[in-house]
C-alpha positions as CSV (number, residue, x, y, z in Angstrom):
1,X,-77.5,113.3,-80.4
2,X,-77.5,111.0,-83.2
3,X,-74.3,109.0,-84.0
4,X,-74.9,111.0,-87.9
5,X,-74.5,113.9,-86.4
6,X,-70.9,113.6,-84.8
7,X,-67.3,113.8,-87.6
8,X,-64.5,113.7,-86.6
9,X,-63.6,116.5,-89.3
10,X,-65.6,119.3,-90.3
11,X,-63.8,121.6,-92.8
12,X,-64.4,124.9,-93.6
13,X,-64.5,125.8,-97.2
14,X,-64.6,123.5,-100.4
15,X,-62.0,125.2,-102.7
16,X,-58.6,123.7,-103.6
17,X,-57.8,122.9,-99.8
18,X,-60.7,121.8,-98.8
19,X,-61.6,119.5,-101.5
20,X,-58.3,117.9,-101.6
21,X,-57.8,117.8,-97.5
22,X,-61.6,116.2,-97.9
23,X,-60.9,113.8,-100.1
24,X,-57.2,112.4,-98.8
25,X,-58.9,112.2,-95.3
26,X,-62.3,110.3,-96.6
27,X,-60.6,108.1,-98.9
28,X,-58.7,106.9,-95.4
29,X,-62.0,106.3,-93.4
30,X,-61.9,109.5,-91.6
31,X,-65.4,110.9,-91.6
32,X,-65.6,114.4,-93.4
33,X,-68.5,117.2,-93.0
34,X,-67.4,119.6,-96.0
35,X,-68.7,123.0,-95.3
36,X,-69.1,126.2,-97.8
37,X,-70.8,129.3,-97.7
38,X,-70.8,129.0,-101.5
39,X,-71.4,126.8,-104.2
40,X,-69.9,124.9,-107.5
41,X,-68.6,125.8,-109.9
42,X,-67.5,129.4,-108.7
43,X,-64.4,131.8,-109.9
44,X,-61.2,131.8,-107.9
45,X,-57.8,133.0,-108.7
46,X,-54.4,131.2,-107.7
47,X,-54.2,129.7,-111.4
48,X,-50.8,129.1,-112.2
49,X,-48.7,126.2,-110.6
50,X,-44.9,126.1,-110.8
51,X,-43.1,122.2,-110.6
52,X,-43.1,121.8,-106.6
53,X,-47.1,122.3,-107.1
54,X,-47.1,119.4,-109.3
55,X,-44.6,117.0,-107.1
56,X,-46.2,117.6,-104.3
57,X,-49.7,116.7,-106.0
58,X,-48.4,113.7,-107.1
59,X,-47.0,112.7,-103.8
60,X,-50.3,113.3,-102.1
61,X,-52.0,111.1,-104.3
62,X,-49.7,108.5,-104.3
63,X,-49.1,108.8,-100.0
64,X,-53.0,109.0,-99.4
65,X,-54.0,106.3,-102.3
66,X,-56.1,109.1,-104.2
67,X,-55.4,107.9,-107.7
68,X,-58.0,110.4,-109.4
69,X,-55.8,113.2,-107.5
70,X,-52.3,112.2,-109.8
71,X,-54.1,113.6,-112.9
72,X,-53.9,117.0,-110.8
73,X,-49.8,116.8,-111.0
74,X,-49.7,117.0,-115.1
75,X,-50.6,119.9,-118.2
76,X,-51.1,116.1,-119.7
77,X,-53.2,114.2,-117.3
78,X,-55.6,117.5,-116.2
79,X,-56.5,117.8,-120.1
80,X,-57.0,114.1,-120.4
81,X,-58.9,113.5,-117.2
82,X,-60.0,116.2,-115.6
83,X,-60.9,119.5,-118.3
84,X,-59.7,121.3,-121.7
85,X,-60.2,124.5,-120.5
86,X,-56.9,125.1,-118.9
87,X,-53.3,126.6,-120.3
88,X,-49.8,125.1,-120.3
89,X,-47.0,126.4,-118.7
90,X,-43.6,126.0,-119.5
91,X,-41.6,129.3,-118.1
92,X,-42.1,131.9,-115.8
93,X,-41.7,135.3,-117.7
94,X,-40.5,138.6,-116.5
95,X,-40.3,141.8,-118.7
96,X,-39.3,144.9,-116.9
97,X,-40.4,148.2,-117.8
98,X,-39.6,152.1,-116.9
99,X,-42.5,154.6,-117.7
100,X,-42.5,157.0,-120.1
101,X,-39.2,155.0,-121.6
102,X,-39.0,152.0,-124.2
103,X,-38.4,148.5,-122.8
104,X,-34.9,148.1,-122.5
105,X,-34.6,144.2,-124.6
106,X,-32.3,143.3,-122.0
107,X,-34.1,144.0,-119.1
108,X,-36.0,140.4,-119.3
109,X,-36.0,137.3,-117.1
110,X,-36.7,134.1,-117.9
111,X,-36.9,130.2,-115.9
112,X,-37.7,127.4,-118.2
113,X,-39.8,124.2,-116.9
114,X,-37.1,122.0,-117.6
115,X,-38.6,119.7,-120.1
116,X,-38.4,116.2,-118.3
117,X,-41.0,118.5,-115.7
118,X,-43.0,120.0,-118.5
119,X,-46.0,119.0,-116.1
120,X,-47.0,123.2,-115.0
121,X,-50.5,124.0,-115.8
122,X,-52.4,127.6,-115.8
123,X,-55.4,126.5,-113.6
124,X,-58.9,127.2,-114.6
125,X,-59.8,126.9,-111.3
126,X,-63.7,126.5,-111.3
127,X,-63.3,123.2,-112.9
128,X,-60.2,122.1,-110.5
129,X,-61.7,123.1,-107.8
130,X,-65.6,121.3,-108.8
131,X,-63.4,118.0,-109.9
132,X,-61.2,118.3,-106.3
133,X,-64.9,118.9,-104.1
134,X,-66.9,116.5,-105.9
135,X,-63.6,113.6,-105.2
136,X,-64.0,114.4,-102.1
137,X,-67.6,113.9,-102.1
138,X,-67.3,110.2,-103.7
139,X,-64.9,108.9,-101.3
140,X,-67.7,109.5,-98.1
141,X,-67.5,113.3,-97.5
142,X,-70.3,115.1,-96.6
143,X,-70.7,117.9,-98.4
144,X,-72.9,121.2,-97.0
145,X,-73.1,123.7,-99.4
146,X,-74.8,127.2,-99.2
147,X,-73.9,126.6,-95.6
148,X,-72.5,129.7,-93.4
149,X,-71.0,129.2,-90.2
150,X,-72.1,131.4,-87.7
151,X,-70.2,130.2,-85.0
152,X,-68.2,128.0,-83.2
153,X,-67.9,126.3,-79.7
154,X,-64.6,124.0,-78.7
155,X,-64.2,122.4,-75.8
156,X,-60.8,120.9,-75.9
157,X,-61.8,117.3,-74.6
158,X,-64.8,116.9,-76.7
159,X,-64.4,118.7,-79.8
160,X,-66.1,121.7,-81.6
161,X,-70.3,122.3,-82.1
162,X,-70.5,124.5,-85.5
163,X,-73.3,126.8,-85.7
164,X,-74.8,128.3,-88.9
165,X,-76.5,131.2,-89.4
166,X,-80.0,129.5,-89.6
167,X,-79.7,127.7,-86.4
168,X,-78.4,124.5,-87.7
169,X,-75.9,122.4,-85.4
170,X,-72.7,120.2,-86.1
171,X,-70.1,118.6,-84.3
172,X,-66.6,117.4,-84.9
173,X,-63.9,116.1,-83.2
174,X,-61.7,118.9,-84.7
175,X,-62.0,121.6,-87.3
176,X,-59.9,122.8,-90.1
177,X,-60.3,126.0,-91.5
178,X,-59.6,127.0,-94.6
179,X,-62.3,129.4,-95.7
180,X,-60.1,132.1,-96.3
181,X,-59.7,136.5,-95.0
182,X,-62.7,136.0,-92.9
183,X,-61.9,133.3,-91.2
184,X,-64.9,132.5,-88.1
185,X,-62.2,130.7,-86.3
186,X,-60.0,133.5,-86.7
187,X,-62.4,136.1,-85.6
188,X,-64.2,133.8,-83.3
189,X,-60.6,133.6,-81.3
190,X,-58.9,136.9,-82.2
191,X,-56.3,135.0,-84.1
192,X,-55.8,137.8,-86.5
193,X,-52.3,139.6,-86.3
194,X,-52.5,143.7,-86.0
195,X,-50.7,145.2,-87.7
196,X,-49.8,142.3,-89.6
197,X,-45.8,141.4,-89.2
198,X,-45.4,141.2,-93.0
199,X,-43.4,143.7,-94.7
200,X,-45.0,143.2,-98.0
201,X,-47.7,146.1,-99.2
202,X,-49.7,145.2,-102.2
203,X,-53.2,145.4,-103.5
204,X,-54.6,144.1,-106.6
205,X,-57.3,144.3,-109.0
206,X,-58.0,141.1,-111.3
207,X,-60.6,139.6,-114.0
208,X,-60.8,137.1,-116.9
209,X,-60.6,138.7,-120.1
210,X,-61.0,137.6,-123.8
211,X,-59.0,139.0,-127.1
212,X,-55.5,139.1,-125.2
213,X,-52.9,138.7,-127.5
214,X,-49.2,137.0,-126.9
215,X,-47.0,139.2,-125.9
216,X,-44.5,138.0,-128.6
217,X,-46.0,139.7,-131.0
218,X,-46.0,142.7,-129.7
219,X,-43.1,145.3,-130.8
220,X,-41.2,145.3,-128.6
221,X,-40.8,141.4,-127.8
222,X,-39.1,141.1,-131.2
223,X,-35.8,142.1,-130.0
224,X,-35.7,139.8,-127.0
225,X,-33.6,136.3,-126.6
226,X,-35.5,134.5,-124.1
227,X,-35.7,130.8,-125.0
228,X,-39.1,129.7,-125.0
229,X,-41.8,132.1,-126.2
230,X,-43.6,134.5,-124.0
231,X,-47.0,132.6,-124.2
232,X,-46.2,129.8,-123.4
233,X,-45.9,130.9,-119.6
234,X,-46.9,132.8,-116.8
235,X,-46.1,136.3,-117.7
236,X,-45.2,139.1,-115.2
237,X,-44.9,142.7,-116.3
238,X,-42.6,144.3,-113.9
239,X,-42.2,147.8,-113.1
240,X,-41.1,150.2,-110.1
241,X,-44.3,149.6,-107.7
242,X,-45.8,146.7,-108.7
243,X,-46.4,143.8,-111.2
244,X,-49.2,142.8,-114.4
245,X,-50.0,138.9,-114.6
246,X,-51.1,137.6,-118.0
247,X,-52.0,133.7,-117.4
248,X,-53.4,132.5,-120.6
249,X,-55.8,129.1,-120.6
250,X,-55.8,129.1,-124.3
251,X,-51.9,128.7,-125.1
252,X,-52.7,125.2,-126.5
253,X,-54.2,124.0,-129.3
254,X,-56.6,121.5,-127.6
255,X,-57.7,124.1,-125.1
256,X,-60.8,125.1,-125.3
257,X,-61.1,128.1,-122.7
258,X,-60.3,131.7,-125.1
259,X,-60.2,133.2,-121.3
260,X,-56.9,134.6,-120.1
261,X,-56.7,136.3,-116.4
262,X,-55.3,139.6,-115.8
263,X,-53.8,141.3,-112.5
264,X,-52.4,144.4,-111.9
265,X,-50.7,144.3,-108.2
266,X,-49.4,147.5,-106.6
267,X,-48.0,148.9,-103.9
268,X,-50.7,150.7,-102.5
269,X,-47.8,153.4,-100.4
270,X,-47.1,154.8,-104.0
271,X,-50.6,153.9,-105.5
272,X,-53.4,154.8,-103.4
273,X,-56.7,153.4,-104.2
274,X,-59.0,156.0,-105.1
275,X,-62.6,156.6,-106.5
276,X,-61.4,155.8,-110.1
277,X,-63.6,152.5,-110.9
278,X,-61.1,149.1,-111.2
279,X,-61.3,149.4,-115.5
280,X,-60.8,153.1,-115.3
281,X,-57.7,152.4,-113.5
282,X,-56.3,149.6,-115.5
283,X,-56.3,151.8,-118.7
284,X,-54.7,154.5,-117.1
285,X,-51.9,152.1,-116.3
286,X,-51.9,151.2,-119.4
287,X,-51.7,154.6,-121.0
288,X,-48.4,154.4,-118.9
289,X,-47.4,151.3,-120.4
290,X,-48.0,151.5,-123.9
291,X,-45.7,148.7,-125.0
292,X,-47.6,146.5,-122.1
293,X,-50.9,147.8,-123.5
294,X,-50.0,146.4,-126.5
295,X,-51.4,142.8,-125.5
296,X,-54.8,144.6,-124.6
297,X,-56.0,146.5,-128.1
298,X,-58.7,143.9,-128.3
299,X,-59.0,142.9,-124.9
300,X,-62.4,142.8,-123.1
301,X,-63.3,141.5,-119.6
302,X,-65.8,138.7,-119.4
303,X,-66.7,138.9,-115.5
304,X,-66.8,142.2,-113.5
305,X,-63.0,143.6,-111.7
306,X,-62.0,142.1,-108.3
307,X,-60.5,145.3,-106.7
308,X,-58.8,144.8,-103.5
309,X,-57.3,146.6,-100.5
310,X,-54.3,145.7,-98.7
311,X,-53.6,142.5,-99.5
312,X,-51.8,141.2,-96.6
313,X,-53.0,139.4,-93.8
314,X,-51.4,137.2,-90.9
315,X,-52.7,135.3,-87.7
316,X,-50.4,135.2,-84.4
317,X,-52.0,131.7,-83.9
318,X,-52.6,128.6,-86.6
319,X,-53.2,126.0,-84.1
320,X,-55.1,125.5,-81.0
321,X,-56.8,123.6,-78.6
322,X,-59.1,120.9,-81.4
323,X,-58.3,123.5,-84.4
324,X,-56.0,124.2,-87.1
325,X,-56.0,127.2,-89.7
326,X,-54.9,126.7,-93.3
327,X,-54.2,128.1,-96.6
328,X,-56.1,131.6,-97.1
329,X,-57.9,131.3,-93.4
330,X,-54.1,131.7,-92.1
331,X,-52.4,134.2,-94.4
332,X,-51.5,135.6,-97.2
333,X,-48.9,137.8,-98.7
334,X,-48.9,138.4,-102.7
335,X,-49.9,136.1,-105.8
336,X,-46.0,136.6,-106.9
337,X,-44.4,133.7,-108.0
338,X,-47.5,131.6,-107.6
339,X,-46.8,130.1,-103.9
340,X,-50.3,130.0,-102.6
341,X,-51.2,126.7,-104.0
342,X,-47.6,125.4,-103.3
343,X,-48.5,126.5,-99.2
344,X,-52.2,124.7,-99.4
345,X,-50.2,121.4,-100.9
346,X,-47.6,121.5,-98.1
347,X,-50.5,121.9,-95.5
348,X,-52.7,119.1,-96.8
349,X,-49.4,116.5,-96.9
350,X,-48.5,117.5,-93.2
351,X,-52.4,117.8,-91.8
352,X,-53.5,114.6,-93.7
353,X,-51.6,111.9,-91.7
354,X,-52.0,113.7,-88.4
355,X,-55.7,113.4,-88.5
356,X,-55.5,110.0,-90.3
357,X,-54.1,108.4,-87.2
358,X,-56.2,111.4,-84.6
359,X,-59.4,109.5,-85.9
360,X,-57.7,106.2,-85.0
361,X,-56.7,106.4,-82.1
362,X,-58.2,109.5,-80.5
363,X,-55.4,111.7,-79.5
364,X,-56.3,115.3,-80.5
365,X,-54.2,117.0,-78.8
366,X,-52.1,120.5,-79.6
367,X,-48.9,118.2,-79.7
368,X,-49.6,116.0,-82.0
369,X,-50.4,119.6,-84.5
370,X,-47.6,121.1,-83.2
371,X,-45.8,121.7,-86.2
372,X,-48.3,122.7,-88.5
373,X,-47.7,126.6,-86.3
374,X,-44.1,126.0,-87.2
375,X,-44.6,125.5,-91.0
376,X,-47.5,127.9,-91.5
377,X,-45.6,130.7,-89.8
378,X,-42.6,129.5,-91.6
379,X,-44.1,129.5,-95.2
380,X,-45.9,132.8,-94.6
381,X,-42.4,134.6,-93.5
382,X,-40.3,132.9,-96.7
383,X,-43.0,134.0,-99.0
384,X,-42.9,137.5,-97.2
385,X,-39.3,138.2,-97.5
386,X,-38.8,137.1,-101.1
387,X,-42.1,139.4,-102.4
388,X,-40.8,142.1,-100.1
389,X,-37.4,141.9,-101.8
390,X,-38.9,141.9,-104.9
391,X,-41.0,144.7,-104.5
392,X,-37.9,146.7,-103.4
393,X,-35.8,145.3,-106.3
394,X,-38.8,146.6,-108.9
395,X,-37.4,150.0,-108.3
396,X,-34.0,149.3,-110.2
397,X,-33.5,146.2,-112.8
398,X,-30.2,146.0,-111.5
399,X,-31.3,144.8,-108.2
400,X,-34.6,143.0,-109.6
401,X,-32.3,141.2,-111.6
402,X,-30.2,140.1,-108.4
403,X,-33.3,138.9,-106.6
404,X,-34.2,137.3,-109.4
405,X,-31.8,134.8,-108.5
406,X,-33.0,134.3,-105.3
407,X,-36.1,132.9,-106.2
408,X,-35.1,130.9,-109.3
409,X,-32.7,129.0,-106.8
410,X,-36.0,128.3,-104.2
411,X,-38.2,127.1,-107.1
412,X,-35.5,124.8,-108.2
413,X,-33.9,123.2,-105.2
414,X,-36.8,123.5,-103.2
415,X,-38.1,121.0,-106.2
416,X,-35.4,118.7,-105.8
417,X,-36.1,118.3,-101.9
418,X,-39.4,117.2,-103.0
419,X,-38.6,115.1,-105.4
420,X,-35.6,113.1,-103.8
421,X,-38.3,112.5,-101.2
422,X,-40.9,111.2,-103.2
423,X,-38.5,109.1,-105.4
424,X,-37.3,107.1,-102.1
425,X,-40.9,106.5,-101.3
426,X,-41.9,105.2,-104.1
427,X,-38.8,102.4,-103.9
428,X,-39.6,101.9,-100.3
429,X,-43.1,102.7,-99.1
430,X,-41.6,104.5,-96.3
431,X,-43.3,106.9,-94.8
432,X,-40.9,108.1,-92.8
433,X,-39.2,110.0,-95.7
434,X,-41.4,112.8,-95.5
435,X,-41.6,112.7,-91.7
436,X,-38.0,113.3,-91.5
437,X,-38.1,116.5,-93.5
438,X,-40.0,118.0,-90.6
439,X,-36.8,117.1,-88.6
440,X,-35.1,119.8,-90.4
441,X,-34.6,123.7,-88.9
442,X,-36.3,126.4,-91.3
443,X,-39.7,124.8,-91.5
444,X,-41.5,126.7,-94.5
445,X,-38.5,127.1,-96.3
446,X,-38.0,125.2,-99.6
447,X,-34.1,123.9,-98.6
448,X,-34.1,123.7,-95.2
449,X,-31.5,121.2,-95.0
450,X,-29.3,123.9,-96.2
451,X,-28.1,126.9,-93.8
452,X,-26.4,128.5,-96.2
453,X,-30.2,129.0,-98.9
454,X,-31.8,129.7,-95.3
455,X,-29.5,132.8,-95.0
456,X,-29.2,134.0,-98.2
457,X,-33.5,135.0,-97.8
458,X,-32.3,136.7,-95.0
459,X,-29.6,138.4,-96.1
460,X,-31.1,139.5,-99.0
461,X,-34.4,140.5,-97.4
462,X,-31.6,143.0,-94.9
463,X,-30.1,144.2,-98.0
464,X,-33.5,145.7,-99.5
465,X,-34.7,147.2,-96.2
466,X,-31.6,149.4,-96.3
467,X,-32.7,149.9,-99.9
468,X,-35.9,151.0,-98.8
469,X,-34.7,153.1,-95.5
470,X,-31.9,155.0,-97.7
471,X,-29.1,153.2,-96.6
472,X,-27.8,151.2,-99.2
473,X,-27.8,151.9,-103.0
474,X,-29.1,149.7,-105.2
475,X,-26.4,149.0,-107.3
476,X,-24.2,148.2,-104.4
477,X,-27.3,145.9,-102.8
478,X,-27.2,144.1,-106.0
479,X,-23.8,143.1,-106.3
480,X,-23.5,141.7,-103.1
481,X,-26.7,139.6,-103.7
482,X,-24.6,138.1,-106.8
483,X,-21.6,137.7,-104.8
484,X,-23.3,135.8,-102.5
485,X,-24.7,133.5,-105.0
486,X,-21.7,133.2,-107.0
487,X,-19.5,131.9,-103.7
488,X,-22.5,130.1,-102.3
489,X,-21.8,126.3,-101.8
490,X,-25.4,125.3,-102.6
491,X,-25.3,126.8,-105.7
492,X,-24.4,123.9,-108.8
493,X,-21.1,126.4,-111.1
494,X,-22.6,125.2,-113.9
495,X,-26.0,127.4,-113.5
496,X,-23.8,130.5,-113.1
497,X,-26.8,132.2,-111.5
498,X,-24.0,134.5,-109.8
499,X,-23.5,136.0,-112.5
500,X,-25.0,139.2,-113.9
501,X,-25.6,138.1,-117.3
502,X,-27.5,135.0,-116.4
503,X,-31.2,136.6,-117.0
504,X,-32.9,133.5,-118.3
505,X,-32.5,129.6,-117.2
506,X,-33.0,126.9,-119.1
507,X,-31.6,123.8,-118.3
508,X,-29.5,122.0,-121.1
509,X,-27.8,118.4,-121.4
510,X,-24.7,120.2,-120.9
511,X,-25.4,122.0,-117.5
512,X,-27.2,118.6,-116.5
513,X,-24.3,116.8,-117.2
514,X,-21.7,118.7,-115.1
515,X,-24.0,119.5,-112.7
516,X,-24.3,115.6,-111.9
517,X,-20.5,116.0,-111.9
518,X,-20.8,118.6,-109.4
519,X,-23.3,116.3,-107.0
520,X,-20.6,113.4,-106.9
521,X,-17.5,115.3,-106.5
522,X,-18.1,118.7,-105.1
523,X,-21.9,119.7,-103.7
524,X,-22.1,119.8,-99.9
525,X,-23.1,116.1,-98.1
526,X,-27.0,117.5,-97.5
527,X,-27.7,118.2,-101.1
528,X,-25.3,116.1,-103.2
529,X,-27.2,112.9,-102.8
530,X,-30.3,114.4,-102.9
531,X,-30.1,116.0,-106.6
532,X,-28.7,112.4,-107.8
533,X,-31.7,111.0,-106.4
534,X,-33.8,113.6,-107.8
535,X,-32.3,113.0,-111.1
536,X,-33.3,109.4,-111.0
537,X,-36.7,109.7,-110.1
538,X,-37.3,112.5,-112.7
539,X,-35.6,110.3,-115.2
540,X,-38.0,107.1,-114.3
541,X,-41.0,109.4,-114.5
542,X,-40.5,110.7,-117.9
543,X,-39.7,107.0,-118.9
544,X,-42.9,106.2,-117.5
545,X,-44.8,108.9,-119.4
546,X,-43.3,108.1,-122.7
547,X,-44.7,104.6,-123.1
């Protein structure tokens, strides 16, 4: 065998994991084989990013020394640096709707990118995903496109001997997979969990479509109040059973993408798929909907409709014996509240390090991966219980609205973890600031320094199972969900996301103020510090940016 022939990584698939996990490993001498059935550029969903994307972008590329990677973490720098043809973000959107009825105006949601973070971008993913695979690529990777994997061998002292499907051999000291459903580690080992544990049922059907217009001007937005226009987010139509995505690319007036991607996600227990072809079912929903439909008068798909099954998927096992499973090849609940790129981030910045110092010193062993099974696990059964709950909670707005709640807290404290940790890196160079979050209980969660967040997923999640089993009114389910937030200790008073009224967030000078008041004199020891520190950083970085 030929010393060419021998990596000490071979990765399976080249999309966003894969070309970033590529990259951060071959820009730190570790030598890469980069496999994919397919080719660039291709279509992918998973388009919209939400601020703890972004951070944790930027802290890869500044931990692993991939500079080209920081453009990644800005609206800005991707349109500067890496392509025009993608949208900005600056909320997250929710407008609830009953069938048959008119939209209640005060059945909406709303969290604004606050807008010292006004970094969120709506992905066009081909072009990511080509810019993140061809980095990878200059920094030494191999790349193997048009190359399936047939099979796989490990031996746990001396690594894994890949097979494709035209005979081909390669071998690797260890193996990541991140190829996705079909998985040939996953089916190569019988990883696959059946039934799957998650409680979640959804399927989806999706496309790109052109002549979609902003949902501001449609009817029925005129009599809302949410502060920042519906376009100029991630939009989620909301009813009892399911969900609508409307992620715009051309929201900006540099863009030049006229593209926007469409979703329709149900729950496939009180919408079964049937023989009715992917568009045929769409307008029927529509016909349901008619102040959703609306957006679509003019509205045309560019590429043919993605129509799923069940979209939920788990594996008992992540890591093993010279092997780990990420990303898609691992799980997968639901594209609500845009957390699959958030999981692929979290996997790269824990897998990169550990296989940085494997190709060094030649310890390979399940230890040293150990908690990779923690945090996969753990980010797969977060992401479960807040897209069950929400499911659950799309049967009454009362209780949506509660839940609501839930995850606006994750997506904001779960920034300011992130960003507390990447501010003392970048005074200190330490490492060991991210190393001691995996200290922590609750791995996966966004907060886990905090018991009391960790239980209120958890207690919620109980609450909408008795929902669902009959047990509980909604109402009632909902109120307690409040409660909980209004006396929780994690929670900054000056949010008032306890109370009922408090449909849309936007943070204001005011509420920043006392809630730095609140960090100093009143917040508990584990996050106190940690949102001053946050603060700071944020404060640098928009310094920075302004010069």
């Amino acid at each position: 065998m030929k010393s060419s022939d021998q990596y000490d990584v071979a990765i399976l698939g080249s999309g966003m994991a894969g070309g970033m996990l590529g990259a951060v490993l071959a820009r730190n001498g570790v030598k890469v084989l980069l496999l994919d059935a397919g080719t660039h550029p291709r279509f992918a969903v998973g388009e919209s990013t939400i601020p703890y994307t972004s951070g944790m972008t930027r802290l890869i590329a500044d931990r692993y020394q991939v500079p080209e990677m920081r453009a990644l973490s800005s609206f800005k720098g991707i349109r500067e640096n890496v392509s025009r043809n993608c949208g900005q973000k600056q909320n997250f959107g929710f407008v609830y709707h009953r069938e048959g009825q008119p939209q209640n105006p005060h059945e909406i949601n709303q969290l604004v990118v606050p807008s010292v973070l006004r970094t969120e971008t709506h992905l066009f993913r081909q072009d990511i995903d080509a810019y993140l695979f061809h980095l990878a690529v200059k920094y030494g990777a191999h790349p193997r496109l048009n190359t399936r994997i047939a099979d796989i061998d490990i031996d746990p002292t001396t690594g894994a001997v890949l097979r494709t499907d035209g005979g081909k051999e390669f071998r690797a000291s260890y193996v990541v997979d991140g190829s996705g459903f079909r998985s040939p580690l996953a089916e190569k080992f019988s990883l696959r969990e059946t039934p799957t544990r998650a409680r979640t049922h959804s399927r989806c059907l999706f496309t790109h479509m052109v002549g979609v217009e902003a949902f501001d001007k449609a009817p029925a937005a005129a009599r809302h109040d949410q502060p920042n226009p519906w376009h100029h987010g991630t939009l989620h139509h909301v009813f009892d059973g399911g969900w609508l995505w409307v992620i715009p690319f051309d929201n900006n007036p540099e863009s030049l993408n006229p593209l926007c991607s469409v979703g329709l996600t149900l729950d496939p227990r009180r919408f079964p798929k049937d023989d009715r072809s992917p568009q045929q079912e769409f307008d029927d929903f529509l016909a349901q909907y008619p102040e959703i439909a609306h957006q679509f008068r003019e509205a045309r798909t560019v590429r043919p409709w993605v129509s799923t099954g069940r979209l939920q998927y788990s594996a008992k096992q992540v890591v093993g014996e010279r092997f780990c499973l990420t990303s898609h090849a691992a799980g997968f609940i639901d594209a609500l509240y845009s957390r699959g790129l958030t999981n692929t981030m979290e996997l790269v910045n824990a897998l990169g390090w550990r296989i940085i110092q494997a190709a060094k010193d030649g310890d390979w062993s399940m230890k040293r991966f150990g908690y990779l099974e923690d945090l996969q696990q753990g980010l797969f059964d977060f992401h479960d219980d807040v897209v069950f709950s929400s499911f659950v909670g799309f049967r009454d707005y009362e209780l949506w609205n509660a839940v609501n709640r839930t995850w606006m807290l994750g997506t904001m404290l779960g920034n300011v973890m992130l960003e507390d940790a990447y501010y003392r890196f970048e005074r200190t160079g330490n490492e060991g600031v991210f190393r001691e979050l995996e200290e922590h209980g609750a791995p996966g969660s966004p907060l886990p320094v905090s018991p009391g967040f960790n239980r209120m997923g958890h207690f919620t999640r109980e609450l909408c199972e008795a929902v669902e089993a009959g047990t509980e009114k909604s109402g009632d389910a909902a109120r307690k969900i409040l409660a909980y937030v209004r006396d929780a200790d994690f929670v900054p008073p000056a949010f008032r996301l306890g109370e009922r009224d408090t449909r849309c967030f936007a943070m204001s000078p005011t509420k920043m103020a006392r809630n730095a008041k609140w960090c100093r004199t009143d917040a508990p020891p584990e996050l106190g510090p940690r949102m001053i520190n946050a603060s700071k950083g944020l404060v640098r970085m928009r310094l920075r940016a302004g010069r």
